[in-house]
VEXNUKOL-283792 format. One record per residue (C-alpha): residue number from 1; residue in three letters; chain; x, y, z. Coordinates in steps of 0.5 Angstrom, whole numbers, plus 500, padded with zeros to 3 digits. Layout:
% residues N
<node seq="NUM" type="Ala" mol="A" u="X" v="Y" w="Z"/>
...
***
This chain:
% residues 365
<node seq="1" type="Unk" mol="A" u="631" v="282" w="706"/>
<node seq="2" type="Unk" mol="A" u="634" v="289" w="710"/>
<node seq="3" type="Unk" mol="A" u="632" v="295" w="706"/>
<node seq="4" type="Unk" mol="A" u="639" v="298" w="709"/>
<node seq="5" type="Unk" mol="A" u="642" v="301" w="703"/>
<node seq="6" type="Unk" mol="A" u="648" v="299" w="706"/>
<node seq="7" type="Unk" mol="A" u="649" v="291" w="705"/>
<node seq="8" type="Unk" mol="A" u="653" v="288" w="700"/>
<node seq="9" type="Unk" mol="A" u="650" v="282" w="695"/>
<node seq="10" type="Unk" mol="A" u="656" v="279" w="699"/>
<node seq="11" type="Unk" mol="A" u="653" v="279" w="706"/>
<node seq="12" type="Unk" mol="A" u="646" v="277" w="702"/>
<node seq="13" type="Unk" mol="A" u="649" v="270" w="699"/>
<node seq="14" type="Unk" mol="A" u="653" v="270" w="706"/>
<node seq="15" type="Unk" mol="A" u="646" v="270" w="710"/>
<node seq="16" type="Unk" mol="A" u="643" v="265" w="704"/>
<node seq="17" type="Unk" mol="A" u="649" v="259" w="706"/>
<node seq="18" type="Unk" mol="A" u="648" v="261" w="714"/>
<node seq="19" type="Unk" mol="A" u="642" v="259" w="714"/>
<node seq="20" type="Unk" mol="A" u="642" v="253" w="709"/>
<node seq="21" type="Unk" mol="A" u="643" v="248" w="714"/>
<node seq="22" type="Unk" mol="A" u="637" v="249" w="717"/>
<node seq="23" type="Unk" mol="A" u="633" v="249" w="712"/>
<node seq="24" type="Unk" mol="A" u="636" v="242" w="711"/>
<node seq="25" type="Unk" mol="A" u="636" v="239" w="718"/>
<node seq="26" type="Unk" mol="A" u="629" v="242" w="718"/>
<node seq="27" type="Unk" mol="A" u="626" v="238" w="711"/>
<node seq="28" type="Unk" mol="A" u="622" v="234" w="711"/>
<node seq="29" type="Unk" mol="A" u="625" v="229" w="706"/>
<node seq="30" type="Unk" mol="A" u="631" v="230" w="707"/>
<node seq="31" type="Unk" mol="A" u="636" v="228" w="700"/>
<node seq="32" type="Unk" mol="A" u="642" v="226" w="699"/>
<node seq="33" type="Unk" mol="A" u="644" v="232" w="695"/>
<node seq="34" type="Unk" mol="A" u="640" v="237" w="699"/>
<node seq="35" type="Unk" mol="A" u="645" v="242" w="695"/>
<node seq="36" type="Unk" mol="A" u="642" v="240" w="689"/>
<node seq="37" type="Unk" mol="A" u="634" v="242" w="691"/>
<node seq="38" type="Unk" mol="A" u="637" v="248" w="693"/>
<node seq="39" type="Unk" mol="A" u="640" v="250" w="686"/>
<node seq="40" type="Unk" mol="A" u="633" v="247" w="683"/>
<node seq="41" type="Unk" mol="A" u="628" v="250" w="687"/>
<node seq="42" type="Unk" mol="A" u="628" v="258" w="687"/>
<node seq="43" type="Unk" mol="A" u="623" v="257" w="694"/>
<node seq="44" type="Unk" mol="A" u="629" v="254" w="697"/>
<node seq="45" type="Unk" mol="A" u="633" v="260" w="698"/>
<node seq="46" type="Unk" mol="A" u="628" v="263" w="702"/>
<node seq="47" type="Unk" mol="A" u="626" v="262" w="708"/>
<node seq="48" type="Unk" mol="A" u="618" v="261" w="709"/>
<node seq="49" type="Unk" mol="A" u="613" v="266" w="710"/>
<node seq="50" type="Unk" mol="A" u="619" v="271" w="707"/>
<node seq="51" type="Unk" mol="A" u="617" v="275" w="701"/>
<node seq="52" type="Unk" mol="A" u="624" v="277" w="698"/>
<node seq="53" type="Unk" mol="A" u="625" v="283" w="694"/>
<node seq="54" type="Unk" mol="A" u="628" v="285" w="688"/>
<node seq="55" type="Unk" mol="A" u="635" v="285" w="690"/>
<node seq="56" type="Unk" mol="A" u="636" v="279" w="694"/>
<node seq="57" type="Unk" mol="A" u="631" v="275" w="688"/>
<node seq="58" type="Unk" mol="A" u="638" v="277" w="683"/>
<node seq="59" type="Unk" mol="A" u="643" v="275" w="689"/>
<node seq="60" type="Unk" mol="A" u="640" v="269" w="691"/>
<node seq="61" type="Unk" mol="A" u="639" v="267" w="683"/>
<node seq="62" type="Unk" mol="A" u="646" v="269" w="682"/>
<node seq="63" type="Unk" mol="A" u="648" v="263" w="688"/>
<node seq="64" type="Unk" mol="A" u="643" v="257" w="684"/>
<node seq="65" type="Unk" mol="A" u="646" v="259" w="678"/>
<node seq="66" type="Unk" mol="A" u="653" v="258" w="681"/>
<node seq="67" type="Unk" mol="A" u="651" v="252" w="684"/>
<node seq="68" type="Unk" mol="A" u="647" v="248" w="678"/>
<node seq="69" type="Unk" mol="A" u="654" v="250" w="674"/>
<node seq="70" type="Unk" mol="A" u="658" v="246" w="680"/>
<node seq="71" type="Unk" mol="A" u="653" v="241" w="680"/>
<node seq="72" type="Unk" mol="A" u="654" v="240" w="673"/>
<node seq="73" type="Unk" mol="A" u="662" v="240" w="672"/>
<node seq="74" type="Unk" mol="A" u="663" v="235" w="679"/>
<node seq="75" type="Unk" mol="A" u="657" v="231" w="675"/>
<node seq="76" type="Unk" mol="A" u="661" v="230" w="668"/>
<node seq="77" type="Unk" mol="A" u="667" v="230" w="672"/>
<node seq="78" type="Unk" mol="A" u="665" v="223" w="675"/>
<node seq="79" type="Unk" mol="A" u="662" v="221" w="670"/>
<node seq="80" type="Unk" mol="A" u="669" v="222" w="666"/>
<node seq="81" type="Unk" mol="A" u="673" v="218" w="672"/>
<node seq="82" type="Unk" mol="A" u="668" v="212" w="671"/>
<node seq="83" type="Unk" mol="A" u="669" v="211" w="664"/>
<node seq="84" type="Unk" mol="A" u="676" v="212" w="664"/>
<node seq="85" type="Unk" mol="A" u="676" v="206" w="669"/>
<node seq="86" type="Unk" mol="A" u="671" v="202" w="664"/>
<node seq="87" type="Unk" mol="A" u="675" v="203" w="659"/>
<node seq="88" type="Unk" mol="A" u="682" v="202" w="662"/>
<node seq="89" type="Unk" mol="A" u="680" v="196" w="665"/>
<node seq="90" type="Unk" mol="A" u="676" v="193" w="659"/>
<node seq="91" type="Unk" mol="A" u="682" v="195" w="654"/>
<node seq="92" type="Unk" mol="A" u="687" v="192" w="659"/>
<node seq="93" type="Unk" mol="A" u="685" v="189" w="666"/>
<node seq="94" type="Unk" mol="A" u="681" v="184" w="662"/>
<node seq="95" type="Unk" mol="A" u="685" v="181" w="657"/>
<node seq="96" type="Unk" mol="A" u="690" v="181" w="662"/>
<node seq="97" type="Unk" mol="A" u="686" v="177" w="667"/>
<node seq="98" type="Unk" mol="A" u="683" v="173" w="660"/>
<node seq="99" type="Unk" mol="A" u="691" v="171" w="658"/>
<node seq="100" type="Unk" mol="A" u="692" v="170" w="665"/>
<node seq="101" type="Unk" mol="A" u="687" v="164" w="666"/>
<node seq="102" type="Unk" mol="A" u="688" v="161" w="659"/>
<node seq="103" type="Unk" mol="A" u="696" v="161" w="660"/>
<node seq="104" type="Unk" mol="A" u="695" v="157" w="666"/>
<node seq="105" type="Unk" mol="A" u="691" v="153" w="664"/>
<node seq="106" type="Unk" mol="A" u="695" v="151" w="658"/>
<node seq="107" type="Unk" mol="A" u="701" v="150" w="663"/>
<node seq="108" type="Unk" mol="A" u="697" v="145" w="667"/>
<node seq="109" type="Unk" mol="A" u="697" v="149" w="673"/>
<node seq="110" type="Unk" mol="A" u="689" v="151" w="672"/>
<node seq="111" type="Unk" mol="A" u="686" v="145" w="673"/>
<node seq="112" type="Unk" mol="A" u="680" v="142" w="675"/>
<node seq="113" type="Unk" mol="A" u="680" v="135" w="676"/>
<node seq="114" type="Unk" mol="A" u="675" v="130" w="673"/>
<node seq="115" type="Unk" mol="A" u="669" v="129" w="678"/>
<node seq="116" type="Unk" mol="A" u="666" v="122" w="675"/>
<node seq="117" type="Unk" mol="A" u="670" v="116" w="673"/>
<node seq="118" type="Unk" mol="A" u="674" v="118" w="666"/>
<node seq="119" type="Unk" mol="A" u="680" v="116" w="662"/>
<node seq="120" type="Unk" mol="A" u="686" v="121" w="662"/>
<node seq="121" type="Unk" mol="A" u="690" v="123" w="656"/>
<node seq="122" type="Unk" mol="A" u="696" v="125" w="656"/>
<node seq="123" type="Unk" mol="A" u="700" v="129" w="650"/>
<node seq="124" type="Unk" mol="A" u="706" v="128" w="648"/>
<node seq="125" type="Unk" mol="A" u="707" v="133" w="641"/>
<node seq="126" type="Unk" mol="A" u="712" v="136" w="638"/>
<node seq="127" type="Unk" mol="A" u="720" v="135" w="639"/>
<node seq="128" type="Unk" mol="A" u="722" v="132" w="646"/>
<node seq="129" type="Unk" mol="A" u="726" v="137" w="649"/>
<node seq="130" type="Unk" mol="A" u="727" v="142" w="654"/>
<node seq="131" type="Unk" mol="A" u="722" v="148" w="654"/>
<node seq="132" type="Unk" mol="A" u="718" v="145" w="649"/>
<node seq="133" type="Unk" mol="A" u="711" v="143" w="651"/>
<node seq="134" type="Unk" mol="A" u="713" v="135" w="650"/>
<node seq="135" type="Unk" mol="A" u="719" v="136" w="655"/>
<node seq="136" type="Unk" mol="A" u="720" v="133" w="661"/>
<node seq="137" type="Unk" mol="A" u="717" v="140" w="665"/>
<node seq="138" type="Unk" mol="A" u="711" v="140" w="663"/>
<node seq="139" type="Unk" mol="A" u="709" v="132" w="661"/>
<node seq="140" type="Unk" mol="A" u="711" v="130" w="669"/>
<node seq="141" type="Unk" mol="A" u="706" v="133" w="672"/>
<node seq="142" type="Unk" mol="A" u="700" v="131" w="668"/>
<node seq="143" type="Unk" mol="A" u="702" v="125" w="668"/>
<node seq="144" type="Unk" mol="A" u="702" v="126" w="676"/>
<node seq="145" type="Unk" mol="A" u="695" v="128" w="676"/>
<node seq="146" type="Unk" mol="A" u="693" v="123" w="672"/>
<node seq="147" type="Unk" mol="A" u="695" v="117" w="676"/>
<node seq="148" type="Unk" mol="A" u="693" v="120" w="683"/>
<node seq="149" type="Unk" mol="A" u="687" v="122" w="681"/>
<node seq="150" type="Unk" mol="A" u="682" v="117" w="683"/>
<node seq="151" type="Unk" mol="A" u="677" v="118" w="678"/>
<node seq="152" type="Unk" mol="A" u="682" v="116" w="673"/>
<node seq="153" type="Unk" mol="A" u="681" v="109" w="670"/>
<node seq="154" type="Unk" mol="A" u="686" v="109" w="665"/>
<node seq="155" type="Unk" mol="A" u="691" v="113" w="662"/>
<node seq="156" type="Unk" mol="A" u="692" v="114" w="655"/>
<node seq="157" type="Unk" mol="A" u="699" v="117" w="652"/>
<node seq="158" type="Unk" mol="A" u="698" v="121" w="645"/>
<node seq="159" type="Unk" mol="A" u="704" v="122" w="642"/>
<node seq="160" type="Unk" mol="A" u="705" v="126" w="636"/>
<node seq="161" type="Unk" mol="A" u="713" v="127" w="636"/>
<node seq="162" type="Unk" mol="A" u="719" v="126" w="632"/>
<node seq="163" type="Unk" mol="A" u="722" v="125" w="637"/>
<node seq="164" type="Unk" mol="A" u="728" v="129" w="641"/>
<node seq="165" type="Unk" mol="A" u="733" v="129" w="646"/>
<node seq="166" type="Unk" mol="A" u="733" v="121" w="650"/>
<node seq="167" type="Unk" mol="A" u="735" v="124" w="656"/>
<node seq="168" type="Unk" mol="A" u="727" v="128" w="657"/>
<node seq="169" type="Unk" mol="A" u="724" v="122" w="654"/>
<node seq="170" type="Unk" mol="A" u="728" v="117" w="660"/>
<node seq="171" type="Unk" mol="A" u="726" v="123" w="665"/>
<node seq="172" type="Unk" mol="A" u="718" v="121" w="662"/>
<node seq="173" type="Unk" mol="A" u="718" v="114" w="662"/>
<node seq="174" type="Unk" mol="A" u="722" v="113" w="668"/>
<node seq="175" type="Unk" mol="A" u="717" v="117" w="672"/>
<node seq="176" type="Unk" mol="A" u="712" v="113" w="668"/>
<node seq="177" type="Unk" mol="A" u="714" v="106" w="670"/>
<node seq="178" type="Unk" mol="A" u="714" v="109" w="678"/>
<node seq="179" type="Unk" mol="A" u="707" v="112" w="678"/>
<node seq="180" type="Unk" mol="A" u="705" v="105" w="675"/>
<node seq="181" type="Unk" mol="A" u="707" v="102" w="681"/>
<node seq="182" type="Unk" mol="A" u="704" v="107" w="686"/>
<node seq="183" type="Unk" mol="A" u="698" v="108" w="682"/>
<node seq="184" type="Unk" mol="A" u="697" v="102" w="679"/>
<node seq="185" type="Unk" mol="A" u="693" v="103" w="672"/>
<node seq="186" type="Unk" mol="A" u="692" v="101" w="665"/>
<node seq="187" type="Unk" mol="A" u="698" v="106" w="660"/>
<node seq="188" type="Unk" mol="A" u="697" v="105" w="653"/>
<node seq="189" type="Unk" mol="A" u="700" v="109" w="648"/>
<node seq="190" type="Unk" mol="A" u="696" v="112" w="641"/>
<node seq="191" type="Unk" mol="A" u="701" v="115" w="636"/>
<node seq="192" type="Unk" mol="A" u="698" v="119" w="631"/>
<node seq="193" type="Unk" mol="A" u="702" v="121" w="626"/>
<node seq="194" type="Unk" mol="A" u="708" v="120" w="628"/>
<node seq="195" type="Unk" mol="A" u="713" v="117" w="633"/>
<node seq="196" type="Unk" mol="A" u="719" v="117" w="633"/>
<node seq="197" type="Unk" mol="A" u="726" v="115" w="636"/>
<node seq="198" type="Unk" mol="A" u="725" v="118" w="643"/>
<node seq="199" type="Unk" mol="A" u="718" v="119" w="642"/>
<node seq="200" type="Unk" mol="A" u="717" v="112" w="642"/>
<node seq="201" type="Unk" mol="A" u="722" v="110" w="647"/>
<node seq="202" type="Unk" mol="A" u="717" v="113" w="652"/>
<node seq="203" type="Unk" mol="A" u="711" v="109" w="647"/>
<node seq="204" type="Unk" mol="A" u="715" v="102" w="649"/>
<node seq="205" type="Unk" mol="A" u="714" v="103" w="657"/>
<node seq="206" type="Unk" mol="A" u="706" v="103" w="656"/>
<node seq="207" type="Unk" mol="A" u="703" v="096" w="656"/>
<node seq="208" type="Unk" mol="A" u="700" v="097" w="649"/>
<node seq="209" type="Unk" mol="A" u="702" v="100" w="643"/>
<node seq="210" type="Unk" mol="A" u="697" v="103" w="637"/>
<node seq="211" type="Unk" mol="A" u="697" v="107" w="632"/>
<node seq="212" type="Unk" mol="A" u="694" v="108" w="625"/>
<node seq="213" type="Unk" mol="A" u="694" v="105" w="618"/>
<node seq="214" type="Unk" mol="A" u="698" v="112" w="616"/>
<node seq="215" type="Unk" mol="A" u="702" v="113" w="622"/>
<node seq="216" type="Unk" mol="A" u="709" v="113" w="622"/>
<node seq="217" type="Unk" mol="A" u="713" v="109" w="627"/>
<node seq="218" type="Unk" mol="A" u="721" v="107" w="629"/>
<node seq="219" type="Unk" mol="A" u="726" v="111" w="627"/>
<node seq="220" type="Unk" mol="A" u="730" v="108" w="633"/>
<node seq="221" type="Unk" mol="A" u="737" v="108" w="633"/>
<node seq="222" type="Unk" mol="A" u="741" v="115" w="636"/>
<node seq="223" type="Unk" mol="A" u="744" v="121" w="632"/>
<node seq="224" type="Unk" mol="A" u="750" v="125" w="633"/>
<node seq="225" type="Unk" mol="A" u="750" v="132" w="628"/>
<node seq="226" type="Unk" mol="A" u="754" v="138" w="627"/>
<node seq="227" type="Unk" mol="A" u="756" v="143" w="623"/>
<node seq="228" type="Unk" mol="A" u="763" v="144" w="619"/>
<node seq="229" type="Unk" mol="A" u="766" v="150" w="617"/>
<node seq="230" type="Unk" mol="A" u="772" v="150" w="617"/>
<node seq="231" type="Unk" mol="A" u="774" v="150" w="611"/>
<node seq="232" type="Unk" mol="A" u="769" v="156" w="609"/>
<node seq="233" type="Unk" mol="A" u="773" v="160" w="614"/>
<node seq="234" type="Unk" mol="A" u="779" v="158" w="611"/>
<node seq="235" type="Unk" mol="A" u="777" v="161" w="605"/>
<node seq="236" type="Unk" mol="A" u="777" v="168" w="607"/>
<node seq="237" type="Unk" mol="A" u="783" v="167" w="612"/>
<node seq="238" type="Unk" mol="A" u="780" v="167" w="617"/>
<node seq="239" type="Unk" mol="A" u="780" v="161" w="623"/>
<node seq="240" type="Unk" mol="A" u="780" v="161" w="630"/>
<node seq="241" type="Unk" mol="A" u="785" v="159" w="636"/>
<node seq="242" type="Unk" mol="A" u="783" v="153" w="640"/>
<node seq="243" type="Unk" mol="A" u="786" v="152" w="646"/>
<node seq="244" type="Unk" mol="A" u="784" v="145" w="650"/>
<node seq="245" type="Unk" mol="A" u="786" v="141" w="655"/>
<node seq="246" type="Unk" mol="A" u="785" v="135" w="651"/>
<node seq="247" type="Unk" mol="A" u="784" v="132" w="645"/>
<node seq="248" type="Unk" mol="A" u="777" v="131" w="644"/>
<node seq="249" type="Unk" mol="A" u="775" v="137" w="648"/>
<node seq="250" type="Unk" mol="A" u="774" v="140" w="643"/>
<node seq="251" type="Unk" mol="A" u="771" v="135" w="637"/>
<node seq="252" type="Unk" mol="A" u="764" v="139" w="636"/>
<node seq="253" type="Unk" mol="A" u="766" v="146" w="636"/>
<node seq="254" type="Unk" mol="A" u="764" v="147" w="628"/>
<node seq="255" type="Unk" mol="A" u="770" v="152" w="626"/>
<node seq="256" type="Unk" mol="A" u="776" v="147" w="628"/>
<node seq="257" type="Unk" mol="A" u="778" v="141" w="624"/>
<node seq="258" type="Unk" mol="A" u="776" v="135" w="626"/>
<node seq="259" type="Unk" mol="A" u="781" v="130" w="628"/>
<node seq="260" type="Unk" mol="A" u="781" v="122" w="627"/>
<node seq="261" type="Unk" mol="A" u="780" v="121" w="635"/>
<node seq="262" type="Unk" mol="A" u="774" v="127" w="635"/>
<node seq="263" type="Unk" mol="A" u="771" v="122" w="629"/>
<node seq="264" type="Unk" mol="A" u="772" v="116" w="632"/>
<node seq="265" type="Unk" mol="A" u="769" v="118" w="640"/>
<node seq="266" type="Unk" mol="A" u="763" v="120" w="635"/>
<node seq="267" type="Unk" mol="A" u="761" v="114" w="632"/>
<node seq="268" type="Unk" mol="A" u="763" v="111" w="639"/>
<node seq="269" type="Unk" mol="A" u="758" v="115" w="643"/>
<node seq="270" type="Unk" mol="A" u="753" v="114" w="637"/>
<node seq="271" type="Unk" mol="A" u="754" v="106" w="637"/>
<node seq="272" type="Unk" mol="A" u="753" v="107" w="645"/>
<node seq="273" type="Unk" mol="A" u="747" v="110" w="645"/>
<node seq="274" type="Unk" mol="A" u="744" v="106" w="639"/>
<node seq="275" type="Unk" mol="A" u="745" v="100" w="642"/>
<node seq="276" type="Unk" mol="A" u="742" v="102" w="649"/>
<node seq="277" type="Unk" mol="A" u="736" v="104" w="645"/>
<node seq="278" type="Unk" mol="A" u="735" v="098" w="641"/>
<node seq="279" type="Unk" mol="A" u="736" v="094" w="647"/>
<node seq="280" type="Unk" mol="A" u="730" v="097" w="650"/>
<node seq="281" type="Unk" mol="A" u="726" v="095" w="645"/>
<node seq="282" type="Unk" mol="A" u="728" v="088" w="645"/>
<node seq="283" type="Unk" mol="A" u="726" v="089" w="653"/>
<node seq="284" type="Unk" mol="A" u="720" v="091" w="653"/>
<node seq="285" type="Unk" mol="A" u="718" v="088" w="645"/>
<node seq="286" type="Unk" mol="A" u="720" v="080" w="647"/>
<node seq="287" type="Unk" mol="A" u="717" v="076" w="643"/>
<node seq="288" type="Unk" mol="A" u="713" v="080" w="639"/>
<node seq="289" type="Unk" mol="A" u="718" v="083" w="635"/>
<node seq="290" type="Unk" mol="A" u="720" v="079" w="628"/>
<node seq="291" type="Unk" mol="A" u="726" v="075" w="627"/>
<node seq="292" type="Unk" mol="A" u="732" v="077" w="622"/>
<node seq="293" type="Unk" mol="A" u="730" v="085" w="621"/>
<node seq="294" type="Unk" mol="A" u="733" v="090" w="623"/>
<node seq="295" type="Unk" mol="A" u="729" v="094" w="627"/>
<node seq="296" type="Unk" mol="A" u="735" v="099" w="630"/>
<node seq="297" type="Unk" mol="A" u="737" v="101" w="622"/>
<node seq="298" type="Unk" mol="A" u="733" v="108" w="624"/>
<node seq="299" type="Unk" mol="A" u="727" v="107" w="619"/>
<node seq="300" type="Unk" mol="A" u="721" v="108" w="620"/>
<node seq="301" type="Unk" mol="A" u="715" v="104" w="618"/>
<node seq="302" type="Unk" mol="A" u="708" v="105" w="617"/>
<node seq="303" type="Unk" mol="A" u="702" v="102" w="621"/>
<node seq="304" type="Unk" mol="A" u="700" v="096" w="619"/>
<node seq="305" type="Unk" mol="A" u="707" v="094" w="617"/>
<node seq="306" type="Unk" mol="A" u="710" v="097" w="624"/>
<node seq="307" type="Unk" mol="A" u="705" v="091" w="627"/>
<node seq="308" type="Unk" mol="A" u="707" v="086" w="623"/>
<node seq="309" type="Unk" mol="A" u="714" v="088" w="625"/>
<node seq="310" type="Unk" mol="A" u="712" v="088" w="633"/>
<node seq="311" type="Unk" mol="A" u="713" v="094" w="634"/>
<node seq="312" type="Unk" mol="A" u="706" v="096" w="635"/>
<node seq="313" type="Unk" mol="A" u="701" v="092" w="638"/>
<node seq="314" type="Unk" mol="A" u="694" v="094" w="634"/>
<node seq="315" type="Unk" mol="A" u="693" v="098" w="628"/>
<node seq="316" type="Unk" mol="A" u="687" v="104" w="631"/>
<node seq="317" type="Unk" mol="A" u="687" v="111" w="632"/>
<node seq="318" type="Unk" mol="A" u="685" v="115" w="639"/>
<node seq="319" type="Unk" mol="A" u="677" v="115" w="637"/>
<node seq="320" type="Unk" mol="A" u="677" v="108" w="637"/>
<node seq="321" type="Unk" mol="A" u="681" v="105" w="642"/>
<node seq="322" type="Unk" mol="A" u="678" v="110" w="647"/>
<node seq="323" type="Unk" mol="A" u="671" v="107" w="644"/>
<node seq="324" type="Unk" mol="A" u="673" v="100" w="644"/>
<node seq="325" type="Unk" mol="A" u="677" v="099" w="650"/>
<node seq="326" type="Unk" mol="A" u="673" v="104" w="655"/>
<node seq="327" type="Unk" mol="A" u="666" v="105" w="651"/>
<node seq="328" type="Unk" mol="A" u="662" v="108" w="658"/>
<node seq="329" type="Unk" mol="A" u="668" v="112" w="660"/>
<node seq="330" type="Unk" mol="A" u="669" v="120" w="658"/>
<node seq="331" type="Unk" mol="A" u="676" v="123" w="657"/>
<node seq="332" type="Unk" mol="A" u="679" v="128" w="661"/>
<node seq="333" type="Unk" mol="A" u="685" v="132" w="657"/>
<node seq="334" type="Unk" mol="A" u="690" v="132" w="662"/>
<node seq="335" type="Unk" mol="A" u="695" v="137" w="658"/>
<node seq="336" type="Unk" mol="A" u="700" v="139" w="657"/>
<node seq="337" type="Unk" mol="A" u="697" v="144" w="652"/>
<node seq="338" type="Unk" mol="A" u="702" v="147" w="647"/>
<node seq="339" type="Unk" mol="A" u="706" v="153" w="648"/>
<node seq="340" type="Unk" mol="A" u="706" v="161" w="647"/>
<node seq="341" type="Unk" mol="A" u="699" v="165" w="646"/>
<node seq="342" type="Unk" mol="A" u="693" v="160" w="648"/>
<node seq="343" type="Unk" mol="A" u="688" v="164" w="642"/>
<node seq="344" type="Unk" mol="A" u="694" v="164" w="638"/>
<node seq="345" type="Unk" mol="A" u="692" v="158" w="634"/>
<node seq="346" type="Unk" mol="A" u="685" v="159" w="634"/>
<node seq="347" type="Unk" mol="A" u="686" v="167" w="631"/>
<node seq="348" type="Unk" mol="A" u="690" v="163" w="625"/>
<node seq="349" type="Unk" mol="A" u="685" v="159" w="624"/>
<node seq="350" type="Unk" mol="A" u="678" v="162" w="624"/>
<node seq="351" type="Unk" mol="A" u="683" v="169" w="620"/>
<node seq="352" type="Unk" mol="A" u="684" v="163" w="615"/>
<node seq="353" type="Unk" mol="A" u="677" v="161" w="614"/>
<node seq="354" type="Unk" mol="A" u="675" v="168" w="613"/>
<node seq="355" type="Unk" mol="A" u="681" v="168" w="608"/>
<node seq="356" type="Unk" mol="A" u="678" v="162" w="605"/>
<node seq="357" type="Unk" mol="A" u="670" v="165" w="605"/>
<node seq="358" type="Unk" mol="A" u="673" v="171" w="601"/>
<node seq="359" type="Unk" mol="A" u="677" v="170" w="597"/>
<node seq="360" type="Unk" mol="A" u="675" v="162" w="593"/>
<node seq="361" type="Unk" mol="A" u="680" v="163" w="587"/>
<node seq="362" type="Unk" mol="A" u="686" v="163" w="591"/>
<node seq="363" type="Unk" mol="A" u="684" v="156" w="595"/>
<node seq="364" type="Unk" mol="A" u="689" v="150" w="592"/>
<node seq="365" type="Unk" mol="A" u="685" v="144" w="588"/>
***
């Protein structure tokens, strides 16, 4: 360093950054962060062969020490970035992309198909109607893509439903019936606990019916409800004004009296569509059905019963149909699965069991 008394620290920290780009070209093993060396190493500040004195010792200290501080404040500030993006994409990417997946899978659109000869099942659970996971929208196509699948052997419908709106279980086997001529393959049709009206409708365009000795099946017939309170409204004056372009267009409209025309279409449509549906079970039943019992009274039967009426082929459950007609083959769930949270169900039950695990007094006996 010049013993000028006139030179400032400035002109000394000026002289040490102008020079350490040299000092950097001309190392040896240059570093990524050749910064760094230079707040670390005292050396690094100085050029070779230079004994520096007090002053520029002081000066160039006062750099290092800045530098070390910026180092470290950049260093903890990436540091910071990084876990914050961890944690964002832990708390909220993540289970987004894990709900995303199970979603779609539930839904069928996540799907691998078999990749060895399976039996395909089908599931038909809960109320037959629109936006339900038995509704035409969501069992349509994994019916589809069990019958052009050409691993799948055969195709089994489990059902457990009570049924519901006859235009989603004619949308069903209309679709089956279809696929049955394109795709040729064996359709039968288990009922697990229950299948009823609708429900089994779809079950009698199957080639065989099973069910378990504790199942409940029938209930064919149709059912036309609605509510009446008219007379409720009446009672603290209030009623509403109808006005309709005919004398049945409002005959299901609950605050307004029915009128005899109203009851008379009523029972008309019910008797229509019941009889529809017990002359779709005399089509598809035959000759298996007893004579002399009224099948379309809308009762409902238990298994071994249901067979002796004919309106069952065999009494067995899933396991044992699938182990006794296709022992060498798997099965291959083809969906549709329930709807709402995927984890939901499997959340429930594994709090239930810790319920259970800590508090045994409250378990019912």
């Amino acid at each position: 360093m010049s013993n000028d008394p006139s030179a400032s620290p400035l002109s000394s920290i000026w002289a040490v950054l102008k020079a350490l780009p040299r000092r950097l070209a001309t190392a040896a093993r240059p570093e990524p962060l050749a910064i760094e060396r230079l707040a670390g190493d005292p050396a690094a500040s100085e050029p070779m062969g230079s004994a520096p004195d007090a002053a520029g010792s002081g000066e160039v200290l006062f750099l290092r020490a800045a530098l070390r501080d910026l180092l470290l404040d950049r260093r903890k500030e990436r540091r910071s970035r990084n876990l914050r993006a961890f944690l964002y994409f832990l708390i909220f990417a993540l289970p987004m992309a894990f709900y995303g997946v199970l979603w779609a899978r539930s839904s069928g659109w996540l799907r691998v198909g078999p990749s060895t000869d399976v039996v395909g099942v089908v599931r038909i659970e809960g109320e037959i109607a629109n936006g339900n996971a038995a509704s035409a929208h969501r069992v349509l196509p994994a019916l589809r893509r069990a019958f052009e699948s050409e691993r799948v052997k055969a195709v089994v419908l489990s059902i457990d439903s009570p049924g519901g709106a006859p235009l989603e279980a004619e949308r069903i086997f209309s679709a089956l019936e279809a696929w049955r001529k394109t795709h040729p393959k064996p359709v039968v049709a288990v009922i697990n606990n229950l299948g009823a009206s609708a429900a089994y409708m779809v079950a009698l365009h199957s080639d065989r019916i099973y069910a378990g000795r504790y199942s409940l099946v029938g209930s064919v017939g149709a059912i036309l409800s609605g509510w009446d309170a008219h007379e409720a409204l009446a009672r603290v004056g209030v009623t509403q004004r109808v006005y309709a372009s005919g004398e049945l267009k409002s005959m299901m409209n609950p605050f307004v009296a029915m009128t005899p025309q109203a009851e008379a279409k009523a029972k008309e449509l019910v008797e229509q569509m019941g009889q529809a549906f017990a002359q779709d079970l005399a089509r598809q039943r035959g000759a298996k059905l007893a004579p002399g019992v009224n099948l379309a009274s809308g009762g409902v039967w238990g298994g071994e019963e249901a067979q002796r009426l004919g309106l069952i082929d065999e009494v067995a459950t899933l396991d044992q149909v699938l182990k006794a007609r296709w022992p060498r083959l798997r099965t291959h769930e083809f969906g549709p699965g329930t709807t709402g949270l995927p984890f939901a169900q499997a959340a429930g039950q594994w709090l239930g069991h810790v319920l259970a695990a800590t508090l045994p007094s409250m378990r019912l006996h």
